[in-house]
C-alpha positions as CSV (number, residue, x, y, z in Angstrom):
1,X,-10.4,-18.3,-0.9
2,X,-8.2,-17.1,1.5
3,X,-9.6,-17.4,5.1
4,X,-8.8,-13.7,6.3
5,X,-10.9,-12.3,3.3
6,X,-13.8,-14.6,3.9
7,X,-13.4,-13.7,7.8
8,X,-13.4,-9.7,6.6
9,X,-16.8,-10.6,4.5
10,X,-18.8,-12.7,7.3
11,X,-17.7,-9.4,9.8
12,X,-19.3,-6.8,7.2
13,X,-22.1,-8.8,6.3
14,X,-23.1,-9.2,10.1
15,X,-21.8,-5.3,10.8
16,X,-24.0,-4.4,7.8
17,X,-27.5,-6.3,9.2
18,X,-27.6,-4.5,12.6
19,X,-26.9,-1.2,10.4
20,X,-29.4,1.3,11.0
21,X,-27.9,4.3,9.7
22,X,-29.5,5.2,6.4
23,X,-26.4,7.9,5.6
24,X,-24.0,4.8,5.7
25,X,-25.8,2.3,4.0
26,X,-26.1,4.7,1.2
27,X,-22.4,5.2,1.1
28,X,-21.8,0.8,1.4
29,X,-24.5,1.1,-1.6
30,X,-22.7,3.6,-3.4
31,X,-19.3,2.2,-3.1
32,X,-21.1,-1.6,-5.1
33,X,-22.9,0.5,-7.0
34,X,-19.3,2.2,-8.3
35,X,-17.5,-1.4,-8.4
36,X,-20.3,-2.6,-10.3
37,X,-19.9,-0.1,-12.8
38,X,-15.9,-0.7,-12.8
39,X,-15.4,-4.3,-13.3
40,X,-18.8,-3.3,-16.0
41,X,-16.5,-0.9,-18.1
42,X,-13.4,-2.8,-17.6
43,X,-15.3,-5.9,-18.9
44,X,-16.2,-3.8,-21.8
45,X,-13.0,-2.1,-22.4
46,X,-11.3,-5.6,-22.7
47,X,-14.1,-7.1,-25.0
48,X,-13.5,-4.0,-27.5
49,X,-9.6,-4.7,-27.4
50,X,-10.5,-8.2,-28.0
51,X,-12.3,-7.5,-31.2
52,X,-9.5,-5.1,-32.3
53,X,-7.4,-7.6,-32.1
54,X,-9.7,-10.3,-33.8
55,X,-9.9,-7.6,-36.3
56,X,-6.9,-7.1,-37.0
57,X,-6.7,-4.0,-35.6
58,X,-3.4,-3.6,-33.8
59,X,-0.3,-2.2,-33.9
60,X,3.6,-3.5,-33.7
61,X,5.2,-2.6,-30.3
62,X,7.7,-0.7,-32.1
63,X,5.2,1.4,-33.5
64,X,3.6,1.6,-30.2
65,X,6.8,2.8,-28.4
66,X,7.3,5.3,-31.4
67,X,3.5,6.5,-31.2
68,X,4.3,7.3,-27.1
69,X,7.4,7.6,-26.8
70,X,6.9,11.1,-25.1
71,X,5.2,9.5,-22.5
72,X,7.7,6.7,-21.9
């Protein structure tokens, strides 16, 4: 692990233990909470695409690029 982001962790962990401010530690809460949920859904979002793809369930990319091509 990189030693700046390990550095950044050990200074919020010891920012976040002398934290007395409920209105803050809500928001720190809030802001897991919503990465939780995140790396949750994208977990889940892979796994079905997965299984599509186990099922057979795909497409070519030329059919892909044809399908969006509005958007490309």
């Amino acid at each position: 692990m990189d030693a700046y982001v390990s550095a950044q962790k050990i200074e919020l962990i010891h920012w976040i233990t002398e934290l007395n401010d409920l209105s803050v530690l809500a928001q720190v809460s809030a802001i897991k909470d919503d990465a939780v949920a995140t790396s949750h859904a994208e977990l889940q979002s892979i796994e079905r695409g997965l299984n599509d793809f186990q099922q057979g369930n795909t497409v070519s990319h030329t059919q892909a690029k044809k399908r969006y091509e509005k958007w490309l």
